[in-house]
FIKOLZA-841224 format. One record per atom (N, C-alpha, C): residue number from 1; x, y, z; atom name; residue in one letter; chain. Coordinates in Angstrom, 1 decimal, always signed. Layout:
N
   seq        x        y        z   atom   type   mol
   NUM        X        Y        Z     CA      a     A
...
This chain:
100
   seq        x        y        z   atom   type   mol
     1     -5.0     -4.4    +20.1      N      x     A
     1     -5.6     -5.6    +19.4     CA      x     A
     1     -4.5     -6.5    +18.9      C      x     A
     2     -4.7     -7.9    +19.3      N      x     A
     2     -3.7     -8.7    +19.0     CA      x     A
     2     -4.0     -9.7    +17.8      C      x     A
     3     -3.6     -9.8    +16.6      N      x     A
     3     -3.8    -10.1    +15.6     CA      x     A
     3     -3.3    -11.6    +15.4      C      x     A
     4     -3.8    -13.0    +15.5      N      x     A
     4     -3.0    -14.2    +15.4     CA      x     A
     4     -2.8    -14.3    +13.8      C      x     A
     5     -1.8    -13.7    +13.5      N      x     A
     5     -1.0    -14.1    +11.9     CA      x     A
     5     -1.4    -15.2    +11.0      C      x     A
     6     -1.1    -16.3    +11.6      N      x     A
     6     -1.5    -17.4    +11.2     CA      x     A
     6     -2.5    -18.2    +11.0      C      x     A
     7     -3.0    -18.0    +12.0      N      x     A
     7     -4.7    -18.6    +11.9     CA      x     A
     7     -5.2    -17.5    +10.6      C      x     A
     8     -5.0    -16.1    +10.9      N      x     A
     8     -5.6    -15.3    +10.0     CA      x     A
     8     -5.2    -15.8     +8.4      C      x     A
     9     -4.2    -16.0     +8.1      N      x     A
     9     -3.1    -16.3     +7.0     CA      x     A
     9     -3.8    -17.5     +6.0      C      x     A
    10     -4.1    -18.5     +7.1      N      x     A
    10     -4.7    -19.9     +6.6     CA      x     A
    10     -6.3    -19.8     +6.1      C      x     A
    11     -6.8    -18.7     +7.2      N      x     A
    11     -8.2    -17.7     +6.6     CA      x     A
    11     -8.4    -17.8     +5.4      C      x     A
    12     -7.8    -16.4     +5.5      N      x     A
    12     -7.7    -15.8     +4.2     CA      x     A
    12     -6.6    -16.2     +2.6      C      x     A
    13     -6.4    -17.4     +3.0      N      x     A
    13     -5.6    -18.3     +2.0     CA      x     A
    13     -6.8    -19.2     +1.2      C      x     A
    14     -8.2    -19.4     +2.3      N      x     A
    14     -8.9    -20.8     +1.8     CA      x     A
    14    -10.1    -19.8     +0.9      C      x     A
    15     -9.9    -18.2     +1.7      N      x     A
    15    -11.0    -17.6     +0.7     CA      x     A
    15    -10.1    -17.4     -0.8      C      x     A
    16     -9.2    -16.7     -1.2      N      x     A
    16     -8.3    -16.7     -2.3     CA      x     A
    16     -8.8    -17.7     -3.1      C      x     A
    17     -8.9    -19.1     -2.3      N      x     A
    17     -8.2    -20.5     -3.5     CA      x     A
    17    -10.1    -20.4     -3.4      C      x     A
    18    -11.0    -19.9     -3.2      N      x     A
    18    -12.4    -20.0     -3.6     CA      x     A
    18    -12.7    -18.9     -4.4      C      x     A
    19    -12.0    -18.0     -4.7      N      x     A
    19    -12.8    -16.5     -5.2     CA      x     A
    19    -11.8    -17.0     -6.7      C      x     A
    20    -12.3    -17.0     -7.6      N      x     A
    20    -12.3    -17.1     -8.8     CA      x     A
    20    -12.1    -15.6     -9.6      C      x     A
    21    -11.7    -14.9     -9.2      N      x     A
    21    -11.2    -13.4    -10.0     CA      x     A
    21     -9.7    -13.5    -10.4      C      x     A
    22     -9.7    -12.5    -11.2      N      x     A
    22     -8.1    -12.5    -11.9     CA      x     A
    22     -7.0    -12.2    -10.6      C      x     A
    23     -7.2    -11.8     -9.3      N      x     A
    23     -6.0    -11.6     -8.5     CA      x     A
    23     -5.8    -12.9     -7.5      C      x     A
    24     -6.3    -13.7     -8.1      N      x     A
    24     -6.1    -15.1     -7.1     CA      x     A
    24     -4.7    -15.9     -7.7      C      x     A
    25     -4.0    -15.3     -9.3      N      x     A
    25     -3.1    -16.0     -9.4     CA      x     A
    25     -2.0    -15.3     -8.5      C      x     A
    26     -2.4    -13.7     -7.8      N      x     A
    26     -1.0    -13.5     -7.0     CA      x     A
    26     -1.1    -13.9     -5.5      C      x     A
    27     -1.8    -15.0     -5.1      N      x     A
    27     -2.5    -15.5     -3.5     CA      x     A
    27     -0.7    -15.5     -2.8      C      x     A
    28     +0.1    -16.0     -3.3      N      x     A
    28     +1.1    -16.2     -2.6     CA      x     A
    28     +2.0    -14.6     -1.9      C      x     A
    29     +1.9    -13.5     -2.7      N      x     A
    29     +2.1    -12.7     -3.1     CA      x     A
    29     +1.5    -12.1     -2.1      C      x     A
    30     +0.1    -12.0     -2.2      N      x     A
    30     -0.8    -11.5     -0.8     CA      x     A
    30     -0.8    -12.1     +0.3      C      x     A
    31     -0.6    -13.1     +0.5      N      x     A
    31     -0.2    -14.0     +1.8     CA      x     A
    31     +1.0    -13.3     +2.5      C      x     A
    32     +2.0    -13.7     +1.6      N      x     A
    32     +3.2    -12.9     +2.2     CA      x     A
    32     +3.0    -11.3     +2.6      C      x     A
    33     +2.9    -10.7     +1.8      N      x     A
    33     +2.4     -9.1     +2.4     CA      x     A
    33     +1.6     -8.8     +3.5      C      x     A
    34     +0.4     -9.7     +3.1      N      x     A
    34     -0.1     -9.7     +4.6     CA      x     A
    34     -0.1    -10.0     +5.8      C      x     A
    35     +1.2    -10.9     +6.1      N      x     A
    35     +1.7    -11.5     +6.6     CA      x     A
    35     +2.9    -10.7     +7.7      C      x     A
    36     +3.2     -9.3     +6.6      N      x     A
    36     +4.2     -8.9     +6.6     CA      x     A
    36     +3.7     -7.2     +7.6      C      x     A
    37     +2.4     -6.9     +6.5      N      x     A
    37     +1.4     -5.6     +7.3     CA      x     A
    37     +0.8     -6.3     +9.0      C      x     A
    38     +0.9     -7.5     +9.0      N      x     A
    38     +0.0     -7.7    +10.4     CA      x     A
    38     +1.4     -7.8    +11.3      C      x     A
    39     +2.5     -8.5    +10.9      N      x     A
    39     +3.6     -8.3    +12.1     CA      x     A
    39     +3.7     -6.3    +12.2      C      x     A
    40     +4.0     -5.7    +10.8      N      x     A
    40     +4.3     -4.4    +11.5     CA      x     A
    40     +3.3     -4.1    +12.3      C      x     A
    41     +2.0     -4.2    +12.1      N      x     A
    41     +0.7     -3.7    +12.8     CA      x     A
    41     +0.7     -4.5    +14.5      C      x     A
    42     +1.7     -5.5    +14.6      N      x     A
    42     +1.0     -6.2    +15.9     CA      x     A
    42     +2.7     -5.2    +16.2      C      x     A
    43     +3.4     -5.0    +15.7      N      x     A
    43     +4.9     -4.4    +16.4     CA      x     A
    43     +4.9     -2.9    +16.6      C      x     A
    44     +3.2     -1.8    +16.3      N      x     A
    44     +3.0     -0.9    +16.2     CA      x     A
    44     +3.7     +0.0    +15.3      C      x     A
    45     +3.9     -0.7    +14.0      N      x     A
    45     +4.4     +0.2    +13.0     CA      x     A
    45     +3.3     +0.0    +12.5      C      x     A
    46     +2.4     +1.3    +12.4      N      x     A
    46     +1.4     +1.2    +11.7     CA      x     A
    46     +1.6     +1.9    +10.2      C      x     A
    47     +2.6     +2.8    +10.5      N      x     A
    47     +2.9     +3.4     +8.8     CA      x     A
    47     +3.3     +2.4     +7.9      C      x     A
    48     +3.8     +1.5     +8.5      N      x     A
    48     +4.9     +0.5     +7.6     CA      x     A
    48     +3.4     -0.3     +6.9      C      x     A
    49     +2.6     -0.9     +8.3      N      x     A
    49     +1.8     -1.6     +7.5     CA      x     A
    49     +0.6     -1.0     +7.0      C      x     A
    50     +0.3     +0.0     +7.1      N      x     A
    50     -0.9     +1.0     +6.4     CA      x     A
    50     +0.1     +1.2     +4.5      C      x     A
    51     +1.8     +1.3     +4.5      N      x     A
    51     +2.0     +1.4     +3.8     CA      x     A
    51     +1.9     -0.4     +2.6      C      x     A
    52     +1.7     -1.5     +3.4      N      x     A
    52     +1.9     -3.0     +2.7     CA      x     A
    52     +0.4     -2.9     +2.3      C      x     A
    53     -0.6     -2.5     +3.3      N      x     A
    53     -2.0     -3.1     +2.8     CA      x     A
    53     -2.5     -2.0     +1.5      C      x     A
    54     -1.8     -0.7     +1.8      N      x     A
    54     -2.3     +0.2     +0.2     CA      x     A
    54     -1.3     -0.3     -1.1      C      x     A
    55     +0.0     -1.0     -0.8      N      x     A
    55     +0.2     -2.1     -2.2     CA      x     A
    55     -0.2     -3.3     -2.2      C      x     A
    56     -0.9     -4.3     -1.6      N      x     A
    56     -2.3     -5.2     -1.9     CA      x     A
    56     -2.8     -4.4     -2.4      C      x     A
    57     -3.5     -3.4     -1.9      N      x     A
    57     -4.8     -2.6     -2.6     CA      x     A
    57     -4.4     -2.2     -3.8      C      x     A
    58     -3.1     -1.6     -4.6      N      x     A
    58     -3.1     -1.0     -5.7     CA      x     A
    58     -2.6     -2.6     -6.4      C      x     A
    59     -2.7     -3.4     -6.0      N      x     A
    59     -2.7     -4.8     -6.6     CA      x     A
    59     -3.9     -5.6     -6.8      C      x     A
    60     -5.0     -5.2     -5.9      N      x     A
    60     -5.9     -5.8     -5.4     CA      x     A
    60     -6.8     -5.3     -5.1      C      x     A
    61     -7.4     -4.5     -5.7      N      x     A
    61     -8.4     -3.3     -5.0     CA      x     A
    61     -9.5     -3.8     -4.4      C      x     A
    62     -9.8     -5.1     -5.1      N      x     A
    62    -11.1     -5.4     -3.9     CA      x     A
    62    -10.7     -6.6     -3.1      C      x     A
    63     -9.7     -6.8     -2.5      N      x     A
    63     -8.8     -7.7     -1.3     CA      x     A
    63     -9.6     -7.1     +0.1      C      x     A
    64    -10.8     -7.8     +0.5      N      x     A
    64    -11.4     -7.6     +1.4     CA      x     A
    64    -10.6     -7.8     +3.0      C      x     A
    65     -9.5     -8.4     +2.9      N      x     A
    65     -9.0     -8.4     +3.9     CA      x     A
    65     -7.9     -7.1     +4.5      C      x     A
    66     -7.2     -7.0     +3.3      N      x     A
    66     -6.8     -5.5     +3.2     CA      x     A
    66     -7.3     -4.6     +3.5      C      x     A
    67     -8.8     -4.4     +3.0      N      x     A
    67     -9.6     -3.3     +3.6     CA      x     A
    67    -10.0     -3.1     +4.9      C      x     A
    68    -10.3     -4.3     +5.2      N      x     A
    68    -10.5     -4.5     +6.8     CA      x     A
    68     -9.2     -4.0     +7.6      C      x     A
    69     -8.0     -4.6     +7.2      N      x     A
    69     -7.4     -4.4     +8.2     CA      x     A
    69     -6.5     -2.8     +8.0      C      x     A
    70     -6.7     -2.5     +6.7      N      x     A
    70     -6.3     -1.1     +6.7     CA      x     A
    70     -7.6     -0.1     +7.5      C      x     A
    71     -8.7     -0.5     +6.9      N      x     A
    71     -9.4     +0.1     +8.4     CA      x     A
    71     -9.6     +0.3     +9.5      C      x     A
    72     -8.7     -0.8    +10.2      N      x     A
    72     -8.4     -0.7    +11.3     CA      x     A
    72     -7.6     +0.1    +11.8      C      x     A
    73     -5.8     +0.2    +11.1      N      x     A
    73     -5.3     +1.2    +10.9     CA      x     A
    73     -6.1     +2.3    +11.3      C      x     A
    74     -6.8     +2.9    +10.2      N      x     A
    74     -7.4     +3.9    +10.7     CA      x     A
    74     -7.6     +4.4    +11.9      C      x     A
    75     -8.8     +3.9    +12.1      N      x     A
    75     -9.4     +3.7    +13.7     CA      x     A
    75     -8.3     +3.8    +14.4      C      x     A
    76     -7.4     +3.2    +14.9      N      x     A
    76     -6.1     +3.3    +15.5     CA      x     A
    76     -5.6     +4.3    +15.6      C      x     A
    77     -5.7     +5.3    +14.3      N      x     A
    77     -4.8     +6.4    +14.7     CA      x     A
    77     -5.9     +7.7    +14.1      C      x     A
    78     -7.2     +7.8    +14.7      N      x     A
    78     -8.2     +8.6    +14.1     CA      x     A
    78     -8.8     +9.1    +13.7      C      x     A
    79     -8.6     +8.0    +12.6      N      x     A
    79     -9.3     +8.7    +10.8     CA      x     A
    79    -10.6     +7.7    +11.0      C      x     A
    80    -11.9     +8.0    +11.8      N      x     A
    80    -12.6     +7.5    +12.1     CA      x     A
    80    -13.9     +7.3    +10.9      C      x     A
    81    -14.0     +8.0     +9.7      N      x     A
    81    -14.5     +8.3     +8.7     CA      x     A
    81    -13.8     +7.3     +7.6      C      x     A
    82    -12.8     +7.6     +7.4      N      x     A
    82    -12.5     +6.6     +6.6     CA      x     A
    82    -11.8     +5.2     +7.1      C      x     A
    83    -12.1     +4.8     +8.4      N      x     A
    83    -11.8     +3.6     +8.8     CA      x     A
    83    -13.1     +3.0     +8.6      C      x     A
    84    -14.4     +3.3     +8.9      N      x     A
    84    -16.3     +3.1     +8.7     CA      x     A
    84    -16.2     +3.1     +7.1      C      x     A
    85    -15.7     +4.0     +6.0      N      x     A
    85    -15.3     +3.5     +4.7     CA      x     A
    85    -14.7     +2.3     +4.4      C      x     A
    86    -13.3     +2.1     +4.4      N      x     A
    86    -13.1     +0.5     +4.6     CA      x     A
    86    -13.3     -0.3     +4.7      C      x     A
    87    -14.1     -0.2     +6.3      N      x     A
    87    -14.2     -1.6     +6.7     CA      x     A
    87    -15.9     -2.1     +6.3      C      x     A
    88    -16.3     -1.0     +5.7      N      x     A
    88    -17.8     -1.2     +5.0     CA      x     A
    88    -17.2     -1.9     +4.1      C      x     A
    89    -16.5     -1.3     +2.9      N      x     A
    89    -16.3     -1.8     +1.6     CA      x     A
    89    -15.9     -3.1     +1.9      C      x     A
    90    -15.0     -3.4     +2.8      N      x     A
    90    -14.4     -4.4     +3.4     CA      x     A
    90    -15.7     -5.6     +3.7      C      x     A
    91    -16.4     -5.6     +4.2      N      x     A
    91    -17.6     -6.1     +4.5     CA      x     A
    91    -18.3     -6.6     +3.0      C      x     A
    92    -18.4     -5.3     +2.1      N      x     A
    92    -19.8     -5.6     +1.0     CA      x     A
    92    -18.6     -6.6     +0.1      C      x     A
    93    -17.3     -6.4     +0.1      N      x     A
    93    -16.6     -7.0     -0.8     CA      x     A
    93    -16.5     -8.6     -0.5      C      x     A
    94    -16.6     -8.9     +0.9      N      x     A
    94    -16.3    -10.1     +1.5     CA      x     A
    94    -18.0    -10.8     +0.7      C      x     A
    95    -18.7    -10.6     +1.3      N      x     A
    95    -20.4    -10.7     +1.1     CA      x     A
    95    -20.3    -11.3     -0.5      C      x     A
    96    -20.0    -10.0     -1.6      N      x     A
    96    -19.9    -10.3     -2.6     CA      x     A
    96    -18.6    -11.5     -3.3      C      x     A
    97    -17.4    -12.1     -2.7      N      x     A
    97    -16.8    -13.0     -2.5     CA      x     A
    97    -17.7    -14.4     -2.2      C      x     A
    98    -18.1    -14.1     -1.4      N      x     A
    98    -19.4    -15.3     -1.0     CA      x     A
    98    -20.2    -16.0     -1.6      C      x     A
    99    -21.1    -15.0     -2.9      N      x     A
    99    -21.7    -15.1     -3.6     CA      x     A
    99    -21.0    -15.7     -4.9      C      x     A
   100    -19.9    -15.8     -5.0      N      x     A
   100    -19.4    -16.8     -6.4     CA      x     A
   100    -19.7    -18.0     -6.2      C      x     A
């Protein structure tokens, strides 16, 4: 699966500057890291970026994009149970984003 960085980047930069919660003052912060987990992830270093998107998450616990894409991770390398975890939460967290 081939990940376009950027398009994604500018995504998930326009939901940030709309979600109104206390972790929107570190958007730059998350941009870059995620930025950072999707090159290791498209260069098949999945450890590296399974290791960037669980520091968003302990920064950011409900960073719906994170969850998504660490659930992918998963899936990728087996953890089929908790990849359908993730990318749930990933989902209800996006949804609830929406609703601000």
């Amino acid at each position: 699966m081939t990940i376009e960085y950027d398009q994604y980047i500018s995504y998930n930069n326009n939901k940030v500057v709309q979600t109104e919660s206390p972790e929107t003052h570190n958007q730059d912060i998350f941009s870059t890291d995620i930025k950072l987990a999707i090159k290791c992830q498209q260069k098949g270093d999945l450890a590296g970026a399974e290791l960037r998107y669980n520091s968003i998450l302990a920064m950011a616990p409900r960073n719906p994009d994170a969850m998504h894409l660490l659930g992918v991770i998963h899936h990728q390398t087996g953890r089929a149970k908790s990849a359908i975890a993730f990318i749930t939460q990933a989902i209800q967290q996006s949804n609830a984003t929406k609703r601000l």
